[in-house]
Each structure stands twice: as C-alpha cells, then as structure tokens.
KEVOZA-975411 format. One line per field, with one value per residue (C-alpha): y, z, x. Coordinates in pm, 1 decimal. Layout:
<nodes>
north: (Y,...)
up: (Z,...)
east: (X,...)
</nodes>
This chain:
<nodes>
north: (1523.8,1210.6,1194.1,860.3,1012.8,738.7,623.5,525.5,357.7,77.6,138.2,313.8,639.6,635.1,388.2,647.3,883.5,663.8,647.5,1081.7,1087.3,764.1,985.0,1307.3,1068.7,813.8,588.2,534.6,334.1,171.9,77.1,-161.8,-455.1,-674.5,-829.8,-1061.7,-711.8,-613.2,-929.1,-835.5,-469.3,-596.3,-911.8,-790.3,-440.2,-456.1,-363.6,-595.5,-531.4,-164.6,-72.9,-392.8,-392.7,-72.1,-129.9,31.8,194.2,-35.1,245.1,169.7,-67.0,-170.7,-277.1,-398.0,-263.4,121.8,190.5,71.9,286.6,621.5,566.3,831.9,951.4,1360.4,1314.3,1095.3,1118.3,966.0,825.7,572.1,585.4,879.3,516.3,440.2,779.9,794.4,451.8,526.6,797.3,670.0,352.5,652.4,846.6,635.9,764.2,1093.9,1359.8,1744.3,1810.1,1553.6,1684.9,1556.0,1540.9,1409.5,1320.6,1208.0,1324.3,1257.3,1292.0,1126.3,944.2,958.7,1308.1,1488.0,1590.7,1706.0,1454.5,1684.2,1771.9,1397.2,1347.7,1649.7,1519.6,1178.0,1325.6,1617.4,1889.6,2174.2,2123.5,2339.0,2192.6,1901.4,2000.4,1887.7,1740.4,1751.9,1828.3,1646.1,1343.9,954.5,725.3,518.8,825.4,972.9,587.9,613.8,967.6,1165.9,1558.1,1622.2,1938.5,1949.0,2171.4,2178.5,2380.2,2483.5,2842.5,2760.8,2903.4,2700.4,2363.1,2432.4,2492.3,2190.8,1997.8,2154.8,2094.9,1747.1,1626.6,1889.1,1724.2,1778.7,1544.8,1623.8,1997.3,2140.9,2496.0,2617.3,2732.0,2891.3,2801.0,2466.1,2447.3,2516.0,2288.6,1980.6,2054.1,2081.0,1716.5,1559.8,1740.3,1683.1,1305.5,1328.2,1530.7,1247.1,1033.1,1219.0,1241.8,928.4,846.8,1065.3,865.1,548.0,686.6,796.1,1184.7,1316.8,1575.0,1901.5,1735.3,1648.2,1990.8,2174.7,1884.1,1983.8,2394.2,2354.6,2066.3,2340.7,2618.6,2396.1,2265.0,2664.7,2736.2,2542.9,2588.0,2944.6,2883.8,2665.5,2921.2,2893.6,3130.0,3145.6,3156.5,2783.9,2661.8,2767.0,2651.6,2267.0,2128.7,2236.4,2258.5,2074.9,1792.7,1824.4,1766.5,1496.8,1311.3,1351.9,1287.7,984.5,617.1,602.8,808.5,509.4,789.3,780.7,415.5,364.2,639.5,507.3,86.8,278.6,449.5,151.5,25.0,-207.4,-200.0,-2.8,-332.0,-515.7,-166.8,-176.1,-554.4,-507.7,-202.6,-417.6,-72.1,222.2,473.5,789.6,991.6,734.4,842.4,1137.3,1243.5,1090.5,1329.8,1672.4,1597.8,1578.5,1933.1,2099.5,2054.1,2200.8,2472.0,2526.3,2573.8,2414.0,2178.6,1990.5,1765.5,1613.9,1615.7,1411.5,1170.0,1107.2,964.1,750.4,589.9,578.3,578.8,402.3,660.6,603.8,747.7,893.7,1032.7,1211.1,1376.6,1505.4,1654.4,1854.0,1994.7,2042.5,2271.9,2611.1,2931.2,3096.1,3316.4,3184.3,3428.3,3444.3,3766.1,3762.0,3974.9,4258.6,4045.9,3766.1,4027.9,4183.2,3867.2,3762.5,4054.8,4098.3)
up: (-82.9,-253.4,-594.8,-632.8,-852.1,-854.0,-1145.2,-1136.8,-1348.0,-1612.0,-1941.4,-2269.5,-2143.0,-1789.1,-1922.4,-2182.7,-1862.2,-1660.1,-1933.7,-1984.0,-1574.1,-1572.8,-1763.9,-1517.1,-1161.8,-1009.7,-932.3,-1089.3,-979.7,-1187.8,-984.7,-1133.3,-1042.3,-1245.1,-1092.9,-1430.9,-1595.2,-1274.8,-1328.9,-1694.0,-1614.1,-1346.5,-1542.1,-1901.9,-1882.1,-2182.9,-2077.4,-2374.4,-2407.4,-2442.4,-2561.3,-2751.7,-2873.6,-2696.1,-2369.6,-2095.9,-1881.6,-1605.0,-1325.1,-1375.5,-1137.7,-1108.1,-799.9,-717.8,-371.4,-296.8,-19.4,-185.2,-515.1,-331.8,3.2,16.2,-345.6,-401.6,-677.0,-795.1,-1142.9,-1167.3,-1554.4,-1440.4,-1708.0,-1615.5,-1516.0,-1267.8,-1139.0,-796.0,-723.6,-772.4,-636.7,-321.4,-261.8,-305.5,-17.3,296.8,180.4,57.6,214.9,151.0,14.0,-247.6,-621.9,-773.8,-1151.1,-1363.5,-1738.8,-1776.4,-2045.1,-1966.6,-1702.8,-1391.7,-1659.3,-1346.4,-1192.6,-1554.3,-1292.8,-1421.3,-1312.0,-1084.6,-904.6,-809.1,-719.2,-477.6,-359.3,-238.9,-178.9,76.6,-63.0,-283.5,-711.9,-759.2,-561.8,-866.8,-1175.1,-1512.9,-1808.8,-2165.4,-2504.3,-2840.9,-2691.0,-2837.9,-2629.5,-2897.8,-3011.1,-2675.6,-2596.4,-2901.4,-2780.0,-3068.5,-2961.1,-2827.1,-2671.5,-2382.7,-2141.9,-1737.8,-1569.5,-1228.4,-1073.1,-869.9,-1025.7,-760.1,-865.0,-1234.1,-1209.3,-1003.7,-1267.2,-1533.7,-1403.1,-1286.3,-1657.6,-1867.3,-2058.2,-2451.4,-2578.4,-2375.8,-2411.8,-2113.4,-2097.1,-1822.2,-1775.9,-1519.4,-1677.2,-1540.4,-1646.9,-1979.2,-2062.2,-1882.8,-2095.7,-2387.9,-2355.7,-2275.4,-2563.0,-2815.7,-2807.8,-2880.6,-3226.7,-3313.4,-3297.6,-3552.3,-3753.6,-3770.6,-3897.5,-4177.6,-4282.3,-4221.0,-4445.6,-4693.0,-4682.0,-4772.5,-4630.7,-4689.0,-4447.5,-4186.1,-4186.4,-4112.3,-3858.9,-3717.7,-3698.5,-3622.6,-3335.3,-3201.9,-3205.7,-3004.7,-2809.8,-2684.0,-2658.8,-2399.3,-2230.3,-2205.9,-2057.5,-1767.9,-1711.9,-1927.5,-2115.2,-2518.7,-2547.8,-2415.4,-2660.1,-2938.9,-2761.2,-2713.0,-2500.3,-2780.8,-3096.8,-3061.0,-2907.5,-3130.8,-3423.7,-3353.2,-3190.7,-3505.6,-3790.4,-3689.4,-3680.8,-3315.8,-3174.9,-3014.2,-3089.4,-3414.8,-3492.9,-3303.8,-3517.8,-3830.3,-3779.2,-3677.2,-4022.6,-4160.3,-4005.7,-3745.4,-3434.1,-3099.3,-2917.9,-3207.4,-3202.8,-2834.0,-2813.7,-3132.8,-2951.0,-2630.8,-2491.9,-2286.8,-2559.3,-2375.6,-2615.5,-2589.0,-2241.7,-2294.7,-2548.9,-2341.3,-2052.2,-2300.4,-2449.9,-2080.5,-2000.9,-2319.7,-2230.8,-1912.5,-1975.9,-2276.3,-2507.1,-2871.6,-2937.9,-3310.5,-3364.7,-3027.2,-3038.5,-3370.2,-3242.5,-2922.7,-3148.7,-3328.5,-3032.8,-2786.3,-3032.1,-3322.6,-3566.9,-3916.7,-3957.0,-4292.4,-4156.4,-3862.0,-4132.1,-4351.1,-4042.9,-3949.1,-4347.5,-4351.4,-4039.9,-4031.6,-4207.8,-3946.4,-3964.4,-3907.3,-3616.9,-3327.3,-3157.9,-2815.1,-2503.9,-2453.8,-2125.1,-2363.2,-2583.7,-2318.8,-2160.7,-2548.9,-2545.8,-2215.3)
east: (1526.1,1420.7,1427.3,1206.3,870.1,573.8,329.7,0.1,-87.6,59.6,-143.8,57.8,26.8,166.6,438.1,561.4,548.5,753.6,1028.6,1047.4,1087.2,1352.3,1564.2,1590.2,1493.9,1701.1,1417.4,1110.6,834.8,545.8,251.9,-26.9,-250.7,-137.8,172.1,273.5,280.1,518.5,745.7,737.1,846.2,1090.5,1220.4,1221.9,1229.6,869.4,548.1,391.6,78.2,66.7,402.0,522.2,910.5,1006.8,1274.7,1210.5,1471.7,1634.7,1562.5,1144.4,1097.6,691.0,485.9,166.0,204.8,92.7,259.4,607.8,547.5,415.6,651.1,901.6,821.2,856.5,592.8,307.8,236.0,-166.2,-265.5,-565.4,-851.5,-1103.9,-1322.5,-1116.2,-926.7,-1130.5,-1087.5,-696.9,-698.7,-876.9,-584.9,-351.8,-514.4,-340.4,47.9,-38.7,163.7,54.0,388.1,445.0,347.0,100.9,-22.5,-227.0,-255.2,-577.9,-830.8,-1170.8,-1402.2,-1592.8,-1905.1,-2159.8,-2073.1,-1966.5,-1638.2,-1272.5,-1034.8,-843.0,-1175.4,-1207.9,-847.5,-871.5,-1191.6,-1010.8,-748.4,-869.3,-689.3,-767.6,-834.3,-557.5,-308.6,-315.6,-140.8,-294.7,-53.5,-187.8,-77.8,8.4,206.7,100.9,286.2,463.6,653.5,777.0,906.7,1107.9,1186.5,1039.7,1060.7,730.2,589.8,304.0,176.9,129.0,-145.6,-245.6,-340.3,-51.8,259.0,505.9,386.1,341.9,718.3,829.0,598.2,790.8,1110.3,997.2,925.1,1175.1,1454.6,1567.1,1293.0,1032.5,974.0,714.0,511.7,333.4,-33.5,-200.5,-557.0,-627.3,-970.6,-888.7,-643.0,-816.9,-1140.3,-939.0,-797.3,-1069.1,-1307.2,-1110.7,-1135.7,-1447.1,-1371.8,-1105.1,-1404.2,-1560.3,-1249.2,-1200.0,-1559.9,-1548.8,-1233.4,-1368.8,-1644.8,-1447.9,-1488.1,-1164.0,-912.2,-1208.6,-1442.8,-1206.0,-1038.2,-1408.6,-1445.5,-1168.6,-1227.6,-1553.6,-1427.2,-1243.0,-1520.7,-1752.6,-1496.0,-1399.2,-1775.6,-1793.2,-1486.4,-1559.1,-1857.7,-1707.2,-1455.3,-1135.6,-963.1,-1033.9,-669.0,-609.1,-739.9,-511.1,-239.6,-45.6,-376.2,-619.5,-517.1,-262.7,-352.8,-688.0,-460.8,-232.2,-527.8,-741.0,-520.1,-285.1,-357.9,-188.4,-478.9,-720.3,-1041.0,-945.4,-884.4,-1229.6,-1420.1,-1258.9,-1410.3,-1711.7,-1733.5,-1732.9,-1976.9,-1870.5,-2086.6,-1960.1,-1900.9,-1706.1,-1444.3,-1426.9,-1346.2,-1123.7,-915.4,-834.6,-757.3,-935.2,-1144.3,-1191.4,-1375.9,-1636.5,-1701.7,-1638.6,-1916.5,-2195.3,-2048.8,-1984.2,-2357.7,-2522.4,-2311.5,-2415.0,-2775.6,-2682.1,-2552.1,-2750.1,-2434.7,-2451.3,-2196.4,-2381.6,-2095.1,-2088.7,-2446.4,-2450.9,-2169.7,-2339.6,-2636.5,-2395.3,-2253.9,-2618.2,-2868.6,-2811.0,-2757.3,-2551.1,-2274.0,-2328.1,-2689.8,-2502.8,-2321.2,-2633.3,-2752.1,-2403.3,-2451.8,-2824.1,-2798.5,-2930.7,-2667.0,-2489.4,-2190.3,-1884.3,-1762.4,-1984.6,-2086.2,-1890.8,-1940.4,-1684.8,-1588.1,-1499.4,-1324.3,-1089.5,-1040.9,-892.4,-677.1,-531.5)
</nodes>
C-alpha cells in the first residue's frame, strides 16, 4: 500500500499536521492555492506566513494541483476553514476513492446551514458522516512544529477508522485517543472558540484570573447543554476535545479567539481585530451559528448569547458582562433526566 497521506489545506493548522504525519509517512503532500506559498514550501522548506522560523520537513512537498496531492494517497487529512470546507471538499470529490481515510480537524461549522463539518464533507463527498473521522483536542500549531508533547483525540462511530486514524497520526510527540462520540467531540471544538472569545475579553478588560475561571466552568456547562441536546455524550466533554481544548484555547496568547477577544476588550472595533489578525477567527463564526441553534433548540447558552451581542450588535464589552452577573440565582447543578444520568454512568 501507499504510504503518501494528503493535506488540505496550507494555513497553521494543517501545516503543523503535515509535519506530525512527515515523521511516520514517506511522502507528504501539501495542497494549497497559492502556488508562491508551494515554491516557498518546495524551495525553502517555511511556510512564512503562518508558521514563520519553523523548517519544515524535506518529505512535505506542496501542490496547487488536486489530483497530484490526493492521487494515490491512503489518506486525506482536510483543515480548510469551516468557510471554505465544502468548497474543498467539493475539488476533492473527482479523486476520492471509498477506501482512502479521511479526517478532518476543523472546528467550526457551515455559517449558512449551522452544519458539522463532517456532515458537509460527507455531503460532497457521497458517503456516510461517519465514514469521516474528526481530530480535535488541545494542539496550537506553533508548539506541535516545535514538537512540544501534545495530546488529541480522534472520533468516529466507526471503530476501524478511528484506529487507522490513530495509527495514522501516533508517534512519541503526538499522543492520539480514540472516541466513538463523533458528535461530541466536533461540538466541543468548535464551541469552545467561542468561550476563548469571551476569555479573552475579560482579559482585555482587565477582569482577573476569578472571572475567567467562572467563564470558563460556566463555558463548559453551556457548551455540554447543548451538546447533550444534539446528541453527545456528557462525558466528551470532560475529556481532550472539551476541556481540554477549552483550556489551552482560552488561556494562551497563541489561541487566535483569544488574541481577538482580548483587542476586542479593549475596545478596538471587530473589523480593526480581524484586519489586525491576518488569519481565519473561527469562534467568530462560530457564535453567530451556536446563538441561531440555541434558539432552536430552545437550550440557554447566556454567555454565547451575550458575546453574540458584542460581535452583531454593538454591545460593550463591559455591559455584556453586567448582564452575565445580574442574571437570575440558579443552582449550580442542573436537574438532569435519569436518561442523562445512566447515560453518565454507563
């Protein structure tokens, strides 16, 4: 069998990908649009813009061409921005073969249809959601480059691909689990960006370690709430893809939510942090979706509700705060159905 593994696409993320796979796969290939990033790749062995003073290994080799980075590959490895995933995955579509692996690391989803990604690469695809595998977890790009140990998490219902996944990415800096709960650990990624946001704006306001720690557990109650509600097992979300991920995202400077949160704190506008970041912010996206399902479903989710106001409807900061503390006493632990209950402790 081949062991050429393909990914799309070039930004920090699937770069940092491409270098964990270079170091257990012969041949690694890099697709993007951009063919001076390509000659870059090819000629320099940098990727510049998104990873600057980190070499990359000389077994990447990047493409502009499809069919030459998915030809022949035994896996495709798919890190486009949730913006642009079905337009990805649609160019992939032509050299798709059923029995190539394919994952994802995306966290976000579709803004117009509110879909997971791996619903909308199946849909291009033609194949069945669970026939993608889903990679998330606590993993910022500029420390697995410099191979800092890091920790993540694959998921799919089906046990056969979670394992070649595993097995695909595995080596000793790049720990992988397995998950069977796909649902739960793609909402988990994606929801938590839009926490970080938060995070970040209480420390671009100035709040102090007490607020962002009941951000944070409070992030994560919300963040289950819903999740349950869609489907996903309570226990996901104490795991790598939820608090996990919730926490590194949250609390470092490398996070892109939080940098963005943090300028917004202080009061820049949303268009002066998005030039300023040069980069994809998913949790932006990602709270206008999450506040359109809450309504939905009719599940609470105040923080998201107060941070979607801050980004879409000019809302301060600091006032989106006095609401979150002027809300109504509840009890901390909410009453849960005995489903819920067993489903905790089986």
């Amino acid at each position: 069998m081949s062991d050429k593994v393909t990914v799309l696409v070039a930004g920090s993320w699937g770069t940092a990908l491409a270098s964990v796979l270079a170091a257990n796969h012969s041949e690694v290939y890099l697709w993007t649009r951009n063919s001076d990033q390509a000659a870059e790749i090819n000629g320099s062995h940098i990727n510049n813009k998104y990873l600057p003073g980190i070499s990359l290994p000389a077994n990447i080799i990047a493409t502009t061409d499809m069919e030459t980075a998915v030809s022949g590959s035994k896996a495709v490895v798919i890190v486009a921005p949730s913006s642009g995933m079905r337009q990805v995955a649609r160019s992939l579509k032509p050299f798709w073969k059923d029995e190539m692996l394919c994952v994802h690391a995306t966290k976000g989803f579709e803004t117009e249809s509110k879909k997971r990604m791996s619903i909308v690469i199946a849909e291009e695809l033609g194949c069945d959601e669970g026939q993608i595998v889903v990679l998330s977890g606590p993993s910022h790009a500029e420390e697995v480059v410099r191979l800092c140990p890091t920790t993540v998490v694959v998921a799919s219902p089906d046990d056969k691909r979670t394992a070649e996944a595993q097995e695909l990415f595995i080596n000793n800096d790049f720990r992988v689990y397995t998950n069977r709960d796909q649902v739960g650990v793609e909402l988990a990624g994606a929801l938590k960006n839009i926490i970080a946001l938060g995070a970040g704006l209480s420390d671009g306001l100035g709040f102090g370690d007490n607020a962002k720690a009941a951000l944070l557990t409070r992030g994560l109650a919300e963040i289950s709430r819903v999740g349950v509600e869609l489907g996903a097992n309570p226990l996901t979300f104490a795991g790598l893809a939820g608090i996990g991920d919730l926490v590194v995202t949250a609390t470092s400077q490398h996070s892109r939510n939080w940098r963005a949160g943090f300028m917004l704190g202080q009061g820049k506008p949303l268009d002066e942090v998005l030039e300023s970041m040069g980069m994809v912010v998913e949790g932006i996206r990602t709270t206008e979706a999450a506040y359109a399902i809450s309504i939905k479903l009719g599940v609470q989710m105040p923080i998201t509700d107060q941070i979607y106001h801050v980004l879409f409807k000019g809302r301060s900061p600091r006032s989106a705060v006095e609401a979150l503390m002027g809300r109504d006493r509840k009890p901390e632990l909410e009453a849960i159905s005995q489903e819920t209950w067993e489903q905790w402790h089986s």
